[in-house]
NULUM-829956 format. One line per 2 residues: number of its first residue (from 1); their letters; for each residue x, y, z of C-alpha. Coordinates in steps of 0.1 Angstrom, whole numbers. Layout:
NUM) a) X,Y,Z ~ ...
***
This chain:
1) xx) 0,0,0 ~ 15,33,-11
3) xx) 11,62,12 ~ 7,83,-20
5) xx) -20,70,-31 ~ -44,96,-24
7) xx) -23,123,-38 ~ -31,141,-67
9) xx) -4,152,-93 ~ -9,191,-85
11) xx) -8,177,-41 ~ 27,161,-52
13) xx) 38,189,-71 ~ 31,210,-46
15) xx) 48,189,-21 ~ 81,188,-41
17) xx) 79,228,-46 ~ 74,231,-7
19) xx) 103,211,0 ~ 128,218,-35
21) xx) 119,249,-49 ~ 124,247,-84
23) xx) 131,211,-85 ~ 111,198,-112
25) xx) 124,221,-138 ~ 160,212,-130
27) xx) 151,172,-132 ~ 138,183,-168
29) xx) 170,195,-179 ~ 188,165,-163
31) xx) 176,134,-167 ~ 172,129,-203
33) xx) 204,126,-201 ~ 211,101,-177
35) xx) 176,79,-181 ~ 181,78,-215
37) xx) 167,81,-246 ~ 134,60,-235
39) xx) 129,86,-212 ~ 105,112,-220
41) xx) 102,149,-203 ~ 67,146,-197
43) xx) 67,110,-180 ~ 83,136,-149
45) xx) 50,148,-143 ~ 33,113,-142
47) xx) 21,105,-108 ~ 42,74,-102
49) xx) 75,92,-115 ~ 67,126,-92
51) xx) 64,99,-63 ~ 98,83,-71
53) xx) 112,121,-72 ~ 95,123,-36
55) xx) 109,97,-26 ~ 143,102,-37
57) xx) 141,139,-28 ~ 125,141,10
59) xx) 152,146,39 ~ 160,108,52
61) xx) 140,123,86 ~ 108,131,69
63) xx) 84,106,86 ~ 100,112,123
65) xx) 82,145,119 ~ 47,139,137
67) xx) 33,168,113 ~ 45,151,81
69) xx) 31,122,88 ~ -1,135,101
71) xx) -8,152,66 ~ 3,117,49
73) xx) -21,99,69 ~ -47,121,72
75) xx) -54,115,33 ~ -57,75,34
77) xx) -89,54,34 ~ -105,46,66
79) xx) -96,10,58 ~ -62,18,49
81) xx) -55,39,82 ~ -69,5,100
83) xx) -51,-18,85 ~ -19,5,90
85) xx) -27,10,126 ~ -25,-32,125
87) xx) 4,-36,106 ~ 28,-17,125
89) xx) 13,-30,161 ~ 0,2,171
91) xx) -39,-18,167 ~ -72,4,157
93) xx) -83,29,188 ~ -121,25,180
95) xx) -121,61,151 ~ -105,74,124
97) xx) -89,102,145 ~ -79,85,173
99) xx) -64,59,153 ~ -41,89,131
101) xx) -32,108,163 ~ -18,77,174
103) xx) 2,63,144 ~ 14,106,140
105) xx) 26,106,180 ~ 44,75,173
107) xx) 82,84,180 ~ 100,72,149
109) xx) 116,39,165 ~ 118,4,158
111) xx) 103,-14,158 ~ 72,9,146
113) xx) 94,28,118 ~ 102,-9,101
115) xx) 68,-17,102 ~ 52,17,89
117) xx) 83,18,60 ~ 71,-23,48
119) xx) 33,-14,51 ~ 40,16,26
121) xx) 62,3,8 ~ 91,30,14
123) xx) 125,32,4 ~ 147,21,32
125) xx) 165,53,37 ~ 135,69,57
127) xx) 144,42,87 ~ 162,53,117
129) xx) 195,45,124 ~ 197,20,149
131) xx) 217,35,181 ~ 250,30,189
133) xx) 263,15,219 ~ 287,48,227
135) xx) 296,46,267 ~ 308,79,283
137) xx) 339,61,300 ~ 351,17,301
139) xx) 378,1,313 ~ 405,-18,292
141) xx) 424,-45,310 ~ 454,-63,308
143) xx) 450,-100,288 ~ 455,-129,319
145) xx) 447,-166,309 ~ 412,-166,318
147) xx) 405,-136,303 ~ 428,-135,269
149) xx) 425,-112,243 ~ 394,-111,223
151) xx) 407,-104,185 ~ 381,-87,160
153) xx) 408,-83,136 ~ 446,-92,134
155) xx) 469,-74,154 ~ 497,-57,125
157) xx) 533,-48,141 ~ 546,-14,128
159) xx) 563,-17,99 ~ 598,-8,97
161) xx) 593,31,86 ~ 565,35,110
163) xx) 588,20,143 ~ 613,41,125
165) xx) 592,70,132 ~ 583,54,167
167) xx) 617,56,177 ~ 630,85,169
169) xx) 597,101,189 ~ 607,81,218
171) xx) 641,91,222 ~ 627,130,217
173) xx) 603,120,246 ~ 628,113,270
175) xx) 632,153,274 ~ 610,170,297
177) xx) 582,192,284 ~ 592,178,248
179) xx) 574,187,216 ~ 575,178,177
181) xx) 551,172,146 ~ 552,137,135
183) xx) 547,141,90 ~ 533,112,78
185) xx) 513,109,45 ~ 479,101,45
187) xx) 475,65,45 ~ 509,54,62
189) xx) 492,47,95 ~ 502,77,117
191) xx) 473,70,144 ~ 482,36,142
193) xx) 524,46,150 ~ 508,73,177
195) xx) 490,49,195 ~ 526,27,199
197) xx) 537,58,215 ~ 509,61,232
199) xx) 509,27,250 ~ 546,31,258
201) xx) 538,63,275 ~ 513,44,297
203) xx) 535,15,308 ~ 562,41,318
205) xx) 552,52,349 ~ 519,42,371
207) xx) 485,69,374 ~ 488,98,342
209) xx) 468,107,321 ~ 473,110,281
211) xx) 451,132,259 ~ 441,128,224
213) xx) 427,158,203 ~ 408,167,175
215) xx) 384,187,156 ~ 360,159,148
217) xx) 338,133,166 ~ 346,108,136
219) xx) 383,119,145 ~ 380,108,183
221) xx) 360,76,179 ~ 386,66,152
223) xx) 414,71,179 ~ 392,56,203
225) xx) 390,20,181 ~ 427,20,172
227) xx) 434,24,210 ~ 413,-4,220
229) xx) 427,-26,191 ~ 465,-18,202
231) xx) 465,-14,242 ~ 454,-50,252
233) xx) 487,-58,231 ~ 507,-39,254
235) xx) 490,-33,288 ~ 504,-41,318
237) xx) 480,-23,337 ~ 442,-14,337
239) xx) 432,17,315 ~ 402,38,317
241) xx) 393,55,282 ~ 369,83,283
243) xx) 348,100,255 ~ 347,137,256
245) xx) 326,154,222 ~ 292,157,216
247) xx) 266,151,249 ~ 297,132,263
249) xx) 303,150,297 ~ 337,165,307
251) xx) 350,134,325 ~ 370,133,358
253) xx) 395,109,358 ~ 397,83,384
255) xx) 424,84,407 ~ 446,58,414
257) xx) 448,48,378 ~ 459,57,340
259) xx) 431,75,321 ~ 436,76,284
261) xx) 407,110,271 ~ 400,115,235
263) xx) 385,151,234 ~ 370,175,209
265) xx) 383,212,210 ~ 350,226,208
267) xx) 336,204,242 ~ 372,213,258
269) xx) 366,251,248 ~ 328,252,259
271) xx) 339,242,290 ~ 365,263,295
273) xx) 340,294,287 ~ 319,286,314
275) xx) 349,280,337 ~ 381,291,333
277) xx) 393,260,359 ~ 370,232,342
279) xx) 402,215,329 ~ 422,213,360
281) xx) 415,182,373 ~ 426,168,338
283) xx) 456,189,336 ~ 472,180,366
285) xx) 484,142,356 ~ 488,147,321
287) xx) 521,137,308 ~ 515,139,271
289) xx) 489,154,248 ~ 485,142,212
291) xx) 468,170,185 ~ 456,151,156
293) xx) 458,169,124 ~ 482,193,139
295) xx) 484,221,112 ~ 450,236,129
297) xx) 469,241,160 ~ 472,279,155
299) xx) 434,283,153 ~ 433,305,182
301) xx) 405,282,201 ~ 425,251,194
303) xx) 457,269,211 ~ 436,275,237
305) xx) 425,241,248 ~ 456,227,246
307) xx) 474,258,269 ~ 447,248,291
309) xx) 460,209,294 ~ 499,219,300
311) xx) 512,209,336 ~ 544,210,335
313) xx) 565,180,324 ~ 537,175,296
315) xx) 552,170,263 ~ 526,179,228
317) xx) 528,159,202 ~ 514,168,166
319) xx) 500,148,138 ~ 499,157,104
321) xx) 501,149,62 ~ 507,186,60
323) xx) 521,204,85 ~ 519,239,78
325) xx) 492,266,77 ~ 474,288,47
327) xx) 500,316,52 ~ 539,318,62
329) xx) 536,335,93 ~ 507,309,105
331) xx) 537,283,96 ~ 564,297,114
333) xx) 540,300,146 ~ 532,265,140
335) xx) 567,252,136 ~ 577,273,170
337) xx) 550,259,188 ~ 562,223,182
339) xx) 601,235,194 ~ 608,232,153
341) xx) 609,195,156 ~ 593,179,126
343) xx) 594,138,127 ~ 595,125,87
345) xx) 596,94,70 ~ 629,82,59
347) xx) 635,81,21 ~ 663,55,21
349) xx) 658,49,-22 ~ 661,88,-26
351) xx) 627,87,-47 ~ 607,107,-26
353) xx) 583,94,2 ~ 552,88,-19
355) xx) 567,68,-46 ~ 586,45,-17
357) xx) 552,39,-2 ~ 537,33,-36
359) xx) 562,8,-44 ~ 559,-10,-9
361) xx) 514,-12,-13 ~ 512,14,15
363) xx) 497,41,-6 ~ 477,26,-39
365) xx) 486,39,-68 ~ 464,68,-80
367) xx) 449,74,-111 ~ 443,116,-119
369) xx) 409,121,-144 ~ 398,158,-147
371) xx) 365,167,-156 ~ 366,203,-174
373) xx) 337,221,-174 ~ 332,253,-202
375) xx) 317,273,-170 ~ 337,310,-174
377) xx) 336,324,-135 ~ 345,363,-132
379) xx) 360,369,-103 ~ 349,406,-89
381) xx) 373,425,-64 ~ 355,418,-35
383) xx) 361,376,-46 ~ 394,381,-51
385) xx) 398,400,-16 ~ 380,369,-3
387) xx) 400,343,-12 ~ 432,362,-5
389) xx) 422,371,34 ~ 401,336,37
391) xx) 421,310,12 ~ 384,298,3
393) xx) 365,302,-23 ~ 339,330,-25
395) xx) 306,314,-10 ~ 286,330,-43
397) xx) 303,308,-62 ~ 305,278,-48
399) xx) 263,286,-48 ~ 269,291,-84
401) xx) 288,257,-96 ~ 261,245,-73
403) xx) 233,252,-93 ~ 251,248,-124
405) xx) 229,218,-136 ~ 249,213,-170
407) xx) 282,207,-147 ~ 254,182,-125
409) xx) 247,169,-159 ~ 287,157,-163
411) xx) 291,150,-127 ~ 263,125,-127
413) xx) 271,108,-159 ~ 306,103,-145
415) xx) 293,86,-115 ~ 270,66,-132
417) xx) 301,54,-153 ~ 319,47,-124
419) xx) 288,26,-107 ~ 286,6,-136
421) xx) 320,-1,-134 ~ 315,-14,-102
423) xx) 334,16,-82 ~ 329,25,-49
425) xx) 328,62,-55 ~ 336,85,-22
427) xx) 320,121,-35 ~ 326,160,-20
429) xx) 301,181,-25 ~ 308,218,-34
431) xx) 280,226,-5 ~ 255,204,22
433) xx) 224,215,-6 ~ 247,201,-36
435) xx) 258,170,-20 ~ 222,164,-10
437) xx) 213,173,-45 ~ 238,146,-60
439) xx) 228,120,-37 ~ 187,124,-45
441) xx) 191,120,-81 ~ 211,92,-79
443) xx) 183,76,-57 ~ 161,86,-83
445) xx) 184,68,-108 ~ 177,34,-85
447) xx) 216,37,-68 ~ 223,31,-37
449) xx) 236,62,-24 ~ 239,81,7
451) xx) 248,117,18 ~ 265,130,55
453) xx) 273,166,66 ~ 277,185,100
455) xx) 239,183,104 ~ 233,145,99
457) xx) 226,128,136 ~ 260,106,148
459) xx) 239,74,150 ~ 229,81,109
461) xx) 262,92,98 ~ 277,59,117
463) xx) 253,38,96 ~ 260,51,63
465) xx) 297,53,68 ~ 295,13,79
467) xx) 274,7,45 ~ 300,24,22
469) xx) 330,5,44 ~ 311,-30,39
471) xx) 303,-23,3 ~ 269,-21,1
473) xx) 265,17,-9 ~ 276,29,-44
475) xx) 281,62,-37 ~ 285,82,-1
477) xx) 282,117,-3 ~ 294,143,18
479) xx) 303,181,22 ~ 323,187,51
481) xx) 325,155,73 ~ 346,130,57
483) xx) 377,149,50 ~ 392,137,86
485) xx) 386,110,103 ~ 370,86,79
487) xx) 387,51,69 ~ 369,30,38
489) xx) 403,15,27 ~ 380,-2,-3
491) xx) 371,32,-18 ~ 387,30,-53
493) xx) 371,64,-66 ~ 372,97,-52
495) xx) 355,128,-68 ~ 357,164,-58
497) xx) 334,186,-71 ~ 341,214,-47
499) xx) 371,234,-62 ~ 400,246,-38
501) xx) 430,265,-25 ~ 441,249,1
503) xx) 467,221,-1 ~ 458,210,33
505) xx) 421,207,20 ~ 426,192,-12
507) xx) 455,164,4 ~ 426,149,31
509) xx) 401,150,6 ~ 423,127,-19
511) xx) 436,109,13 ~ 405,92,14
513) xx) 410,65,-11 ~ 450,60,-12
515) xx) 446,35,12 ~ 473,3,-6
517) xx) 467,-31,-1 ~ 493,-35,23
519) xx) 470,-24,47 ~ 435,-35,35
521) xx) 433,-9,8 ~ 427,-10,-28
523) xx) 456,-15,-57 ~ 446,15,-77
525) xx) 424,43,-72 ~ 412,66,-94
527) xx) 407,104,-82 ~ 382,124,-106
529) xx) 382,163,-102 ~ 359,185,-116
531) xx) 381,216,-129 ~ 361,248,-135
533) xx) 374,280,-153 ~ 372,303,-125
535) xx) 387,337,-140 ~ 419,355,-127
537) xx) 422,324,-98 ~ 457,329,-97
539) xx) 479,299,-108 ~ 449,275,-108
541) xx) 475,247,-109 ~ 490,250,-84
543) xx) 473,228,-59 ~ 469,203,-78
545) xx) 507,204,-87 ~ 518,201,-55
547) xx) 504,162,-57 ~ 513,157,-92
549) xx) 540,129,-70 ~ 508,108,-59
551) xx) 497,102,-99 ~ 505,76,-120
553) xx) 516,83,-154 ~ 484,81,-180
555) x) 490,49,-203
***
């Protein structure tokens, strides 16, 4: 039973127009050329294809809202509504009304929201995602015989470069207040060679505390898994590991004991707003803080939080693929922050860093397509001013390119290529309303897709990241989330549709898929960029340049 079915094609216009203004113009334009040539303009207005578009087009969240589904329900049969109400266990409450109200006020939970999705026959992106299991604080322990450890996936020793790296830190360590940036490429596993140094740290010396930071919640939980994988390896000792982002509370660490917090700069810097002393009872074991993705360490709040977790024998260490800032004096700052100690990969062969972890299956080997558009940007003085002071581009652009549905057009084709090639396709959006945009016509196109930003609840975004990791999404969306923090060694295509200027930007975003087989990833990847004519840009080469090491020649 469809829950459309008492729509009218003028109720489902209107629908789409209240939710996409605009929308079904911009389908017109686009999907003869992806449906192809069977596919006539004026089947869009049919009522079964303005469902699909409904469908494909209504935020993932529609039916939690009580209101939305009051106005869907409102319209069915009385014999529908009941055998609704009967379907998804709620039962028939003796009226037509009564029986709505109830189904409406239903919070949007399983097992209800499986039940009302089968009964109308939904897609299954309207389902919740199920929630995680997320404690604030647990407890690792050493392995003893009757408790060994419990092995979800094999435990990997460094490699050589990365105990290499590992060693060198150490021996830095062994001065007091020590800091340095550890350079590592992304891909080469520098959480994984942190979290050695990490575990070391711990079975130095009885009750202190280590700190991990970042600017992410994907960033945290990501150290948080590669902690638990490595510590049982090495503990000698009980750890407590605390959560610290999001509605996790500012923990106190236990006494009497080694505490291990992985904390978000925005919950330490909230805190520290409301009091200035929050942090002391943190600070004052601390022996060692590590900042992941270092180069944001200048941001002014980031500086901030980690002042406020100094005692006085605590040494900082700094993570990084790029470890340097949008401007020269930001750099410099950086550099003296860290003592001007930088930690690198050797390059024993002499042929550069990248190609040695190319050779080894560390990094895969990437494939450079560029999609060039005809689109002829101006840039006006104020633009230029913008991206000068801001390194970004202007945000009335990136709105243009947005809307620019011939560029769409390529875009789309490209994926669909890439689908059919059996890719698994990792995709930035120039904006959240253009990633969204992407993701709903390739849902319309019968794909599997999915789309993640800032907005998008934890216990969705987990879901959908899990799908694309286990291969059962063709395309994951995003605009802002997955440029940090986000491991799908299986992705073999990454395309960026949001133009750049920042080498620190444009090096996490390609990061995502040089995962190598050495370490789960894929043999090639190919990384697709959409290259726009944006007038007077400078030397619009020049970040891409700057990775022209990670390409493999074209055959």
């Amino acid at each position: 039973m469809g829950i459309w079915s008492a729509w009218s094609s003028r109720d489902l216009q209107g629908l789409i127009e209240s939710q996409h203004s605009g929308l079904l113009p911009r389908l017109k334009f686009i999907l003869p050329g992806l449906m192809g040539e069977d596919f006539l303009v004026d089947q869009l207005y049919a009522p079964s294809s303005l469902r699909k578009v409904i469908e494909a087009f209504l935020p993932s969240d529609a039916f939690a809202s009580r209101d939305f589904r009051f106005d869907c329900l409102n319209r069915l049969q009385p014999d529908e509504l009941r055998d609704a109400a009967s379907h998804t266990g709620i039962g028939y409450r003796g009226s037509f009304e009564s029986t709505r109200d109830a189904l409406s006020s239903q919070p949007w939970r399983e097992p209800f929201a499986t039940r009302f999705v089968e009964y109308f026959d939904l897609p299954s992106h309207f389902l919740p995602a199920p929630v995680a299991d997320m404690p604030d604080s647990l407890d690792l322990l050493p392995a003893t015989k009757d408790a060994p450890i419990e092995i979800s996936s094999p435990f990997m020793q460094l490699i050589d470069y990365q105990f290499g790296v590992y060693s060198e830190a150490m021996d830095a360590l062994d001065q007091p207040r020590a800091r340095m940036v550890i350079q590592m490429p992304t891909g080469s596993g520098k959480t994984r060679t942190a979290m050695e140094i990490v575990s070391k740290i711990l079975n130095s010396e009885d009750d202190l505390t280590v700190i991990w930071l970042a600017h992410t919640r994907e960033l945290c939980e990501q150290g948080i898994q590669c902690f638990i994988h490595v510590w049982p390896h090495h503990a000698r000792k009980k750890v407590r590991i605390h959560r610290c982002w999001g509605t996790h509370p500012l923990p106190v660490p236990i006494s009497n004991s080694s505490n291990v917090i992985f904390a978000g700069f925005d919950k330490l810097n909230s805190a520290l707003k409301k009091n200035p002393g929050s942090l002391d009872s943190i600070r004052s074991d601390c022996r060692l803080v590590v900042v992941d993705e270092a180069h944001k360490t200048e941001a002014p709040t980031y500086k901030n939080a980690i002042r406020n977790l100094l005692a006085e024998e605590t040494a900082v260490i700094g993570l990084t693929a790029t470890p340097g800032r949008t401007y020269l004096d930001e750099t410099e700052a950086l550099a003296k922050f860290y003592f001007n100690r930088l930690i690198e990969l050797p390059d024993p062969e002499g042929g550069g860093v990248i190609e040695m972890l190319r050779n080894r299956g560390v990094l895969s080997k990437a494939e450079y397509r560029a999609i060039m558009t005809e689109i002829n940007i101006p840039l006006s003085t104020a633009d230029k001013r913008y991206i000068e002071e801001k390194f970004k581009i202007p945000p009335r652009i990136i709105k243009m390119l947005a809307h620019e549905d011939q560029r769409n057009l390529e875009i789309l084709q490209r994926l669909k290529s890439e689908i059919t090639a059996g890719k698994s396709v990792l995709l930035f959006g120039c904006s959240v309303e253009h990633s969204r945009f992407l993701n709903s016509c390739l849902l319309y196109m019968g794909y599997n897709s999915g789309h993640v930003d800032g907005s998008t609840n934890l216990a969705r975004r987990a879901m959908l990241i899990d799908g694309f990791k286990n291969g059962d999404m063709d395309v994951l969306c995003n605009f802002g989330v997955l440029t940090t923090g986000f491991d799908a060694p299986k992705t073999d295509t990454v395309m960026i549709t949001r133009p750049t200027v920042s080498p620190v930007l444009y090096s996490q975003m390609i990061g995502r898929g040089l995962r190598g087989p050495l370490i789960g990833g894929t043999e090639f990847c190919r990384i697709i960029d959409v290259r726009d004519n944006i007038g007077e840009f400078g030397d619009a080469d020049s970040v891409y340049r700057i990775f022209e090491e990670y390409w493999m020649p074209r055959e």
